[in-house]
C-alpha positions as CSV (number, residue, x, y, z in Angstrom):
1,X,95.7,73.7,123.5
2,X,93.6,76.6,122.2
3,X,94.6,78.5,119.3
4,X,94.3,82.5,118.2
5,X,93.1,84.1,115.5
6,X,95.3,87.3,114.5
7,X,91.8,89.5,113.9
8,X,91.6,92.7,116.2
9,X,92.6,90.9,119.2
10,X,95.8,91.3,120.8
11,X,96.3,87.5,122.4
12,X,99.0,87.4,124.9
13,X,99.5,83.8,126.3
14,X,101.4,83.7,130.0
15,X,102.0,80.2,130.8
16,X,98.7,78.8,130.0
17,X,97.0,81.7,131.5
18,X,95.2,83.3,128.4
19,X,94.8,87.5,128.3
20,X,93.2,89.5,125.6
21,X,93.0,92.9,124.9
22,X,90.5,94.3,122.3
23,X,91.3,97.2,119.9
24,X,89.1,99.3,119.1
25,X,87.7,98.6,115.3
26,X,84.5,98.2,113.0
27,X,83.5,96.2,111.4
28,X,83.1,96.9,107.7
29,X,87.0,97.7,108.7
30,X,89.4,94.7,109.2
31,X,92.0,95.1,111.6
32,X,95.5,96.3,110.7
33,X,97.3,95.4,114.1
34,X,97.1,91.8,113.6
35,X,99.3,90.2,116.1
36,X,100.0,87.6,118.5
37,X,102.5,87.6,121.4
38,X,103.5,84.4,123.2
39,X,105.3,85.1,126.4
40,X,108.2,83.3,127.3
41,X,108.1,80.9,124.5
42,X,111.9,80.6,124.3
43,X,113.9,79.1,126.7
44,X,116.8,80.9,128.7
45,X,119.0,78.9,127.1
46,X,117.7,79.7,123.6
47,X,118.1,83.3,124.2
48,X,121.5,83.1,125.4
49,X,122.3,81.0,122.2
50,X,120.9,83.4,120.1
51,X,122.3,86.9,122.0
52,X,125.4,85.0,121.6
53,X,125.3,84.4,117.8
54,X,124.0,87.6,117.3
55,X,127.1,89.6,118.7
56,X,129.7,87.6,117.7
57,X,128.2,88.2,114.1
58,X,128.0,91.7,114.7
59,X,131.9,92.2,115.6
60,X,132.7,90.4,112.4
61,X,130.6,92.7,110.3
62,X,132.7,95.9,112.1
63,X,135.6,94.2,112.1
64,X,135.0,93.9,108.3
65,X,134.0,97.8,107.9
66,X,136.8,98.9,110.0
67,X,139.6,96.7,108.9
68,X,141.7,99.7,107.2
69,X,141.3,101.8,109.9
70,X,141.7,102.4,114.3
71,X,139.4,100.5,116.0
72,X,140.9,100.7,119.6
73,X,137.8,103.1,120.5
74,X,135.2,100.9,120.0
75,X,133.8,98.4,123.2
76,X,133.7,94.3,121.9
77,X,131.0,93.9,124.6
78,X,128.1,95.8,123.3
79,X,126.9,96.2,119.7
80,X,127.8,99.8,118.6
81,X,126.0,102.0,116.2
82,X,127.3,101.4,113.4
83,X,126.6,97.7,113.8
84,X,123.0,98.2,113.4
85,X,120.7,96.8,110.6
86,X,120.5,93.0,109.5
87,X,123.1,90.5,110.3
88,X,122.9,87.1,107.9
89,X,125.3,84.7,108.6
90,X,124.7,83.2,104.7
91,X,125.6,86.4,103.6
92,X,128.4,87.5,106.1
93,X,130.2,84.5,105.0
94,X,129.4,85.3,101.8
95,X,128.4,81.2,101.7
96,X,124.5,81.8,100.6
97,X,123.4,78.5,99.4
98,X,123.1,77.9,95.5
99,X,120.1,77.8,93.7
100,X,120.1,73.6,93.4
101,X,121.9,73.3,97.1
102,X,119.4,70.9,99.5
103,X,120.3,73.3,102.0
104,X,117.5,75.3,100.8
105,X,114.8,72.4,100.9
106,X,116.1,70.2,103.6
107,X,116.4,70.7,107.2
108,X,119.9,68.3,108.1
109,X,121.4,70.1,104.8
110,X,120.1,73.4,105.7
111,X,121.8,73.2,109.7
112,X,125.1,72.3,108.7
113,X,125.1,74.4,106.0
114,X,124.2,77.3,108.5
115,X,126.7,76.0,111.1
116,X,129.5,76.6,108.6
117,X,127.9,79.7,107.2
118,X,128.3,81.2,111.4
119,X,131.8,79.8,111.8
120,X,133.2,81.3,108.9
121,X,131.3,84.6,109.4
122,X,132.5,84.7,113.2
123,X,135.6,84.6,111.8
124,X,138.2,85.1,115.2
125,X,135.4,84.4,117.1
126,X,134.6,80.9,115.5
127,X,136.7,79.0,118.2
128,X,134.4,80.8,121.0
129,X,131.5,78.5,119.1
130,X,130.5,75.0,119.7
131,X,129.4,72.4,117.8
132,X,126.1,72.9,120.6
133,X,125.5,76.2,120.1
134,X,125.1,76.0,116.5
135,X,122.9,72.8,116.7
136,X,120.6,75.1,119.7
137,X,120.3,77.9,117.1
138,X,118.8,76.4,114.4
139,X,117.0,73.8,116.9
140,X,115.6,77.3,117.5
141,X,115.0,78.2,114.1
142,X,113.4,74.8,113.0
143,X,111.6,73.2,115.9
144,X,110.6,75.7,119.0
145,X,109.5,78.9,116.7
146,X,107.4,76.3,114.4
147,X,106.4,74.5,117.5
148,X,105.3,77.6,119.5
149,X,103.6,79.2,116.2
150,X,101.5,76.1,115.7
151,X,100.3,75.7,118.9
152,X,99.3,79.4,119.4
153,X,98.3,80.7,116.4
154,X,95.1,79.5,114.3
155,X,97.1,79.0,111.4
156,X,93.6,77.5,109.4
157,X,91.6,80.2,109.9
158,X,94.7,83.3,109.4
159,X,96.4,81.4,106.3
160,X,94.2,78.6,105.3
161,X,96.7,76.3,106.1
162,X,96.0,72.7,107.3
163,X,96.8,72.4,111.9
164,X,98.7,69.1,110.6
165,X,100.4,70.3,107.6
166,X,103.9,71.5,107.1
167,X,105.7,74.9,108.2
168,X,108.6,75.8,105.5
169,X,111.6,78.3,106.7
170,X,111.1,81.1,104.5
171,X,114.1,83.4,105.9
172,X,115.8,84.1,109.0
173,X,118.2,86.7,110.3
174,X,119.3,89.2,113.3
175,X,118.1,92.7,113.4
176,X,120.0,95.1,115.3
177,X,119.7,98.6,116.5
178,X,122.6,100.2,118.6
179,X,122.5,102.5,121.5
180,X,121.6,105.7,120.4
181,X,120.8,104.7,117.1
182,X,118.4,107.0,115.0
183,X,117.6,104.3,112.5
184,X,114.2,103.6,111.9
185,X,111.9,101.6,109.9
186,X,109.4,103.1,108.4
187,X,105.7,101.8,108.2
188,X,105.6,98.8,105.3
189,X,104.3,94.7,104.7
190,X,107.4,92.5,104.9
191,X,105.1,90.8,101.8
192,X,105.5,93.9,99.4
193,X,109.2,93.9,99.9
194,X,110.4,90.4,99.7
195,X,107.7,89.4,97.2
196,X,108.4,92.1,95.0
197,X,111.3,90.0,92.9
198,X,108.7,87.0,92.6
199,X,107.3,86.7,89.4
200,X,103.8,84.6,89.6
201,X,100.2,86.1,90.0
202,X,99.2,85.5,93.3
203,X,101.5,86.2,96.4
204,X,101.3,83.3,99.3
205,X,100.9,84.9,102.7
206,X,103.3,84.0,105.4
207,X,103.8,84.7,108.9
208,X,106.9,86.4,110.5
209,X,108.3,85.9,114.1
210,X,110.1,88.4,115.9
211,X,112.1,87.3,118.7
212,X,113.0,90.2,121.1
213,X,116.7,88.7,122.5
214,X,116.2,91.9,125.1
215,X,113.4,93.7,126.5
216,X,111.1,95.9,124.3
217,X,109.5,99.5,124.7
218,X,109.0,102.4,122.6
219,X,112.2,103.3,124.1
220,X,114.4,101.3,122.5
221,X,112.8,100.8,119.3
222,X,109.7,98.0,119.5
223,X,107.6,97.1,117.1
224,X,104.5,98.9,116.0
225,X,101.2,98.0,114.4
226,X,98.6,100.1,112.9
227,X,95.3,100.3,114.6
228,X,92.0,99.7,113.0
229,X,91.2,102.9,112.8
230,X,92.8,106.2,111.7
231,X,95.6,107.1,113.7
232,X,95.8,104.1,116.0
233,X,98.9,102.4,116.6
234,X,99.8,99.6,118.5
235,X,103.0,99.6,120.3
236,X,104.5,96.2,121.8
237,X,106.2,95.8,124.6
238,X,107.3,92.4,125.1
239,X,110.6,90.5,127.1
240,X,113.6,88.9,125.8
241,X,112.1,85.2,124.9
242,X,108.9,86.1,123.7
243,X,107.8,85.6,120.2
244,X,105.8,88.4,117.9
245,X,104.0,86.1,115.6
246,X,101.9,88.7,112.7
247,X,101.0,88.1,108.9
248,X,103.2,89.7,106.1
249,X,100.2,91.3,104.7
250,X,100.1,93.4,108.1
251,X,101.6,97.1,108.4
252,X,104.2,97.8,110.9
253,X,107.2,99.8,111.7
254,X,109.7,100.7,114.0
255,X,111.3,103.8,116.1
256,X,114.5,104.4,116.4
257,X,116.4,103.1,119.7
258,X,117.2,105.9,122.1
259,X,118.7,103.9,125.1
260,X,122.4,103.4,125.9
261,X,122.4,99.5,124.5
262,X,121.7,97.5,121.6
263,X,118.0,96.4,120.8
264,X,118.8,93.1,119.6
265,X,115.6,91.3,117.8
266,X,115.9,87.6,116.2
267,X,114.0,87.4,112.8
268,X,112.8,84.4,111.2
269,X,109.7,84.2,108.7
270,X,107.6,80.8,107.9
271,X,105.4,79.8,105.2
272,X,102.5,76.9,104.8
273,X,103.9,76.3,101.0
274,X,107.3,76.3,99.4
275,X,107.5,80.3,98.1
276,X,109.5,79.7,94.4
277,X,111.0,82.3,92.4
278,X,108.1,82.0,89.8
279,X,105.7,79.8,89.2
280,X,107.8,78.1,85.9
281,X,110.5,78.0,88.5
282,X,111.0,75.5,91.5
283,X,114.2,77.4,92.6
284,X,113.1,78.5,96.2
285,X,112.9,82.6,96.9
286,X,114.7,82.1,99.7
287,X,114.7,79.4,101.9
288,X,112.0,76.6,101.6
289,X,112.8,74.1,104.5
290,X,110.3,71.9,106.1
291,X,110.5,72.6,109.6
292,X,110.7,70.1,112.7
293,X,108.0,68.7,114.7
C-alpha cells in the first residue's frame, strides 16, 4: 500500500489505480491546495447510512424552528433551505457529553453515547432508526474514515505522526446546503477557528475528512483550495463516497449551492494526539477518541 504526501500534488486513488495531477507552484512557495481525494472509499451502504442520518437530523432541526408556525408547504423528502449549515446530533439533542464523560476518550462510550444523542435528536423519526444503522454510522466514523486515511495519506511525513500510532476523533458533524441556497463559506483554516478557544502555545495540526454523501461540482457548492500561486484555486469535484482528506492549516472555502437539491457533505476531523482545552487541562476540546483499527 503506497502512501501520499499532501504537498502540491493532487493524489486521486481509483481502486488501486493511482493518478496525479500537479499544480503549478515554486518552490521557495509551499503549496496551499494540499489535498488528497480517495475515490470510493465508502461503501454504498455507508453512504446510505449516513444520507439517512443526515436528513432525518435535518427534519428535526426544522421541525424545531417551525414548531409555532404552518409547515404544510415544506417537502419531508429533500433538505430545504432553511435546513442548511451544521447538523450535530450531540447538540440537537442538546445531550453534548460532559467534560469528565468517557464518551469523549473512549470509543464503546463515545458510540452509544452518539446512538442516544441521534435517537433523541430524530425525535419522531427515532423509530425509523435501528440499532444497525447507528452502529454503521459511527463504524463509519471510527474505523473506515481512520482506516482509509491511514492507508492513503503519509501521515509521517504531513503530521509527524507515527504509520502505527493512534488516530483520535477530534469532531464530527453534517454539513448541509439546500437547493438554491446562497450560503457560502468563505476562504479560512478550520485550525484558526476551532483552535482559537484553546489556551496552550503551540496548536497540534490535524486532518479533516470531508465526505461528499452526493456528487460534487462548483455547481452545487464543492470544496475549494487555494493554489500555490496568486490567484489559483483548486476546485474538487468528487462522488458521493469519496473522502477529501486536507490539513487544518490549509485554506479553503466553499460556494454557494445553485442546483435544485441539497448538497449534503459528512464532516469528521482526526488528530495524531489528544487536543485538550489547555495544556494545565486534560478536559478534551472536543472529542478525543482513539479510533478503531
Amino acid at each position: 500500500m503506497m502512501r501520499y504526501s499532501m504537498t502540491s500534488f493532487i493524489v486521486v486513488v481509483v481502486d488501486g489505480v493511482i493518478m496525479i495531477a500537479m499544480m503549478s507552484s515554486s518552490s521557495s512557495t509551499k503549496s496551499k491546495s494540499s489535498f488528497v481525494i480517495v475515490k470510493r472509499a465508502l461503501s454504498e451502504d455507508e453512504v446510505w447510512a449516513l444520507r439517512e442520518e443526515c436528513d432525518a437530523l435535518a427534519r428535526a432541526a426544522r421541525a424545531r424552528r417551525t414548531d409555532a408556525s404552518d409547515d404544510s408547504d415544506l417537502d419531508d423528502e429533500t433538505v430545504e433551505d432553511e435546513n442548511e449549515g451544521c447538523l450535530d446530533a450531540f447538540a440537537l439533542a442538546r445531550m453534548f457529553p460532559s467534560e469528565r464523560s468517557d464518551a469523549r476518550v473512549n470509543a464503546e462510550a463515545y458510540a452509544r453515547a452518539r446512538e442516544r444523542a441521534a435517537r433523541a435528536a430524530r425525535g419522531a423519526d427515532a423509530s425509523s432508526a435501528s440499532a444497525s444503522d447507528a452502529s454503521r454510522v459511527a463504524n463509519v466514523v471510527l474505523r473506515s474514515i481512520p482506516r482509509t486515511l491511514r492507508e492513503n495519506v503519509d501521515i509521517e511525513c504531513e503530521f509527524g505522526a507515527s504509520k502505527s500510532g493512534e488516530i483520535f476523533l477530534f469532531n464530527e458533524h453534517y454539513v448541509v446546503k439546500g437547493g438554491r441556497s446562497r450560503s457560502e463559506f468563505a476562504w479560512h483554516r478550520d485550525g484558526d477557528e476551532q483552535l482559537a478557544l484553546r489556551i496552550a502555545r503551540s496548536t497540534p495540526k490535524y486532518v479533516s475528512a470531508w465526505c461528499p454523501l452526493d456528487d460534487v461540482s462548483d455547481a452545487n457548492g464543492t470544496l475549494r483550495f487555494r493554489g500555490a500561486r496568486e490567484g489559483e484555486v483548486a476546485v474538487v469535484d468528487a462522488e458521493a463516497g469519496d473522502v477529501v482528506f486536507f490539513a487544518s492549516d490549509v485554506e479553503h472555502s466553499s460556494g454557494a449551492n445553485g442546483s435544485s437539491t441539497a448538497r449534503r457533505v459528512f464532516y469528521a476531523q482526526y488528530s495524531f494526539e489528544r487536543i485538550y482545552a489547555s495544556a494545565l487541562d486534560a478536559t478534551p476540546l472536543a472529542f478525543a477518541v482513539p479510533t478503531l483499527r
